[in-house]
C-alpha positions in Angstrom: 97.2 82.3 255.7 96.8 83.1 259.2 94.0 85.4 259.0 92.1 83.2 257.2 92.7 80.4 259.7 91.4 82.7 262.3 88.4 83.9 260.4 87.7 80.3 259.8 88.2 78.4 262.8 85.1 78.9 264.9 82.1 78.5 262.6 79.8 78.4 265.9 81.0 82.0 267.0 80.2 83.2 263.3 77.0 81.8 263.4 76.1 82.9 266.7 77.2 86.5 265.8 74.9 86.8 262.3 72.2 85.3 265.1 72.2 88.5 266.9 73.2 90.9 264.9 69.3 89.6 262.8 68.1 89.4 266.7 69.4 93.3 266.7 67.4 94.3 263.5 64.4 93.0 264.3 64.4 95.0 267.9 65.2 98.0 265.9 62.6 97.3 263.5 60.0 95.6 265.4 57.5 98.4 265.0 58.0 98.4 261.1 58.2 94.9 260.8 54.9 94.4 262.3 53.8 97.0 260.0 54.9 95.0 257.2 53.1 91.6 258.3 50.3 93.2 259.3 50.0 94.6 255.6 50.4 91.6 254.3 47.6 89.8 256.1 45.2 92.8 255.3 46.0 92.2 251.5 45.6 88.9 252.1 42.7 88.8 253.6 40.9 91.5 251.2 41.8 88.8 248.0 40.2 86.5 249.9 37.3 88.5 251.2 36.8 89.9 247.8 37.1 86.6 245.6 34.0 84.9 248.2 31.9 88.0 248.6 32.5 89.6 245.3 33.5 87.8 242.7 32.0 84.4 243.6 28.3 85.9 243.8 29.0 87.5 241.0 29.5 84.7 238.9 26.6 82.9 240.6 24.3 85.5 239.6 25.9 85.3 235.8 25.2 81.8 235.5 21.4 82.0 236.8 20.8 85.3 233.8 22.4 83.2 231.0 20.3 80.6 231.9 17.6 81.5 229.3 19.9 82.4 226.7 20.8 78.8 226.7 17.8 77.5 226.5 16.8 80.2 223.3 20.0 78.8 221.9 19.6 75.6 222.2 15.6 76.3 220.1 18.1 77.6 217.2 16.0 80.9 218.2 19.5 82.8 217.8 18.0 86.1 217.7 16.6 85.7 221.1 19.2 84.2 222.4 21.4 86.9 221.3 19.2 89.7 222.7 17.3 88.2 225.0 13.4 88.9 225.4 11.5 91.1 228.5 13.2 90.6 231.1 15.3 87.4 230.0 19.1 88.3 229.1 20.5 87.7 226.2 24.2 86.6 225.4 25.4 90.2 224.6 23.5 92.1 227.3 25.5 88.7 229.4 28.8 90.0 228.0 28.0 93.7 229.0 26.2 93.2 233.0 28.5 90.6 234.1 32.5 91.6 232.6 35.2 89.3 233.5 33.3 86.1 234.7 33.5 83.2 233.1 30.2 83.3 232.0 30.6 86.3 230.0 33.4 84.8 228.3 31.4 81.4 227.3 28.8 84.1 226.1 31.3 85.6 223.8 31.3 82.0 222.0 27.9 81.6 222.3 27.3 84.6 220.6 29.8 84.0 217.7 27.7 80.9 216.9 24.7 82.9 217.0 25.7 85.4 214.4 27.4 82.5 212.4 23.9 81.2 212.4 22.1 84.3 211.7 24.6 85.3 208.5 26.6 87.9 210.6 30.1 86.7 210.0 32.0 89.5 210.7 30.6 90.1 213.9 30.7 86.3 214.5 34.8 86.4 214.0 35.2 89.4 216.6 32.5 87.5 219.5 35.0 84.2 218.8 38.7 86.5 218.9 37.3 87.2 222.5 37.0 84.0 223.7 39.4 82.6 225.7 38.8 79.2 225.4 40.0 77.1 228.9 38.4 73.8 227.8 40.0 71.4 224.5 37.1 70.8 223.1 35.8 74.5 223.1 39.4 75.4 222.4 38.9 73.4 219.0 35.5 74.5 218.1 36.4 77.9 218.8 39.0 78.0 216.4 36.8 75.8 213.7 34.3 78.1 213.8 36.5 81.3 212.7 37.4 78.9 210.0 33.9 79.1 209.0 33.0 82.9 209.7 36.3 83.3 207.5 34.9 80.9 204.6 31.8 83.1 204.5 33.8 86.0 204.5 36.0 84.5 200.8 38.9 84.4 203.2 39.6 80.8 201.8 43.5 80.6 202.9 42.7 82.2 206.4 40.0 79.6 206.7 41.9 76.7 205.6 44.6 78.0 208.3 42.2 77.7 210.7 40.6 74.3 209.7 43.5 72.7 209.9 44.6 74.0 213.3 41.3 72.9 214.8 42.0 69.3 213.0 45.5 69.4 215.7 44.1 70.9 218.6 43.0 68.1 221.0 43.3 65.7 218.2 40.2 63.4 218.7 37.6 61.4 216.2 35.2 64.1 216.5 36.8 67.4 215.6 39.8 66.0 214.2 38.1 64.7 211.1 35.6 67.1 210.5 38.3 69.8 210.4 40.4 68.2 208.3 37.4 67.5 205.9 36.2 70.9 206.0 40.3 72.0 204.9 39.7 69.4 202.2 36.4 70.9 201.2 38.4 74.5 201.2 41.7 73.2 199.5 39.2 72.5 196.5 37.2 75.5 196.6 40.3 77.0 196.0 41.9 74.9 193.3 44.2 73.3 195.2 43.1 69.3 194.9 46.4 67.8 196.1 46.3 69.5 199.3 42.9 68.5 199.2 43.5 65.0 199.2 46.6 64.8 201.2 43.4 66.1 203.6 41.0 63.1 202.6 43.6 60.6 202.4 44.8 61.9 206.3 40.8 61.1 207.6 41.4 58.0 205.4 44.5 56.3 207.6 44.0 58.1 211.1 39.5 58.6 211.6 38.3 55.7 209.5 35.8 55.0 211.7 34.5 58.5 212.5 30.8 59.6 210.4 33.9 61.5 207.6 36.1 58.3 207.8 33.2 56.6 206.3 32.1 58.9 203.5 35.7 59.9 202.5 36.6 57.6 199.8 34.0 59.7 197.5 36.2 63.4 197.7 39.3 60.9 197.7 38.5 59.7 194.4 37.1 63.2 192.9 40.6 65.2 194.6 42.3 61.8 192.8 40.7 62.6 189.6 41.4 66.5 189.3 44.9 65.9 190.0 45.1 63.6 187.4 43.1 66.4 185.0 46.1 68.6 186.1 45.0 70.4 189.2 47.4 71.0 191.6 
């Protein structure tokens, strides 16, 4: 008990002590110390250096060559847009010159909807698995259109998977319904008319007023009727 009264009873002295024994070290170490925090400011100072003279031109000079691309893309001249023309780039010679920029990843979705387009579907699925999608909307087209790459392809139930995770992505009255119709459209392709009209009936109560909220009541009743035939 006594030792720990006396260990105790002058918290100022204990402070004062860890005070110089740190004031010790860093005499000691001064030298390496500074080392260290000079190191730190040159690392530092390269990220910087090398984010506003490197990769900020960089992008700059991406955005100005997929200018053109756009412009062939939005023609619907998806071959030229893809490939460019003289000395125009197009969105895979983007993806090769200008590596990890943004633009080269929005070219990567650009050029999945070219191919879509163009009746490439395969190659279409593998530009859109390299997007990284940063924005909703794009995030939710992205995944839409791998629905339809994989509808072309006869993957029906990898499609549907897809449509109906676009339909919940950034659930809004534009991609939201059209989604969820295209799963509808699917679910009957494949036999399935229940799931097809637990689809309808879903643009039915929550996007009445989008473009499918006002054509829906047509698949409703033809899903309605097939179950009623005996589909599933």
């Amino acid at each position: 008990m006594a030792k720990e009264t006396e260990t105790t009873k002058d918290p100022i002295a204990n402070v004062e002590d860890a005070l110089t024994k740190s004031e010790l070290f860093i005499e000691k170490n001064q030298k390496l110390l500074l080392m260290v925090l000079g190191g730190i400011i040159i690392v530092v100072g390269g990220i910087f250096a090398y984010r506003n003279y490197v990769v900020k031109p960089f992008e700059l000079e991406a955005q100005a060559a997929i200018f053109r691309a756009e412009k062939y893309f939005e023609k619907d001249s998806f071959q030229l847009a893809l490939n460019g023309k003289d000395k125009a780039e197009g969105f895979l010679s983007i993806i090769d010159n200008y590596s990890g920029t943004k633009t080269a990843n929005l070219a990567h979705y650009y050029a999945s909807v070219c191919y879509l387009q163009l009746g490439k579907y395969q190659e279409s699925l593998d530009q859109m698995e390299q997007f990284d999608a940063d924005d909703v909307m794009l995030g939710a087209m992205s995944v839409g259109i791998k629905g339809d790459a994989l509808m072309e392809l006869n993957r029906t139930d990898e499609a549907i998977e897809m449509y109906v995770k676009a339909s919940a992505t950034n659930e809004n009255t534009f991609t939201s319904p059209m989604y969820l119709m295209k799963a509808g459209i699917a679910y009957e392709i494949k036999g399935d008319y229940a799931k097809a009209l637990e689809s309808y009936q879903k643009i039915r109560k929550e996007y009445f007023s989008s473009n499918e909220g006002r054509e829906v009541e047509k698949y409703i009743a033809r899903a309605e009727l097939m179950v009623k035939q005996g589909g599933k």
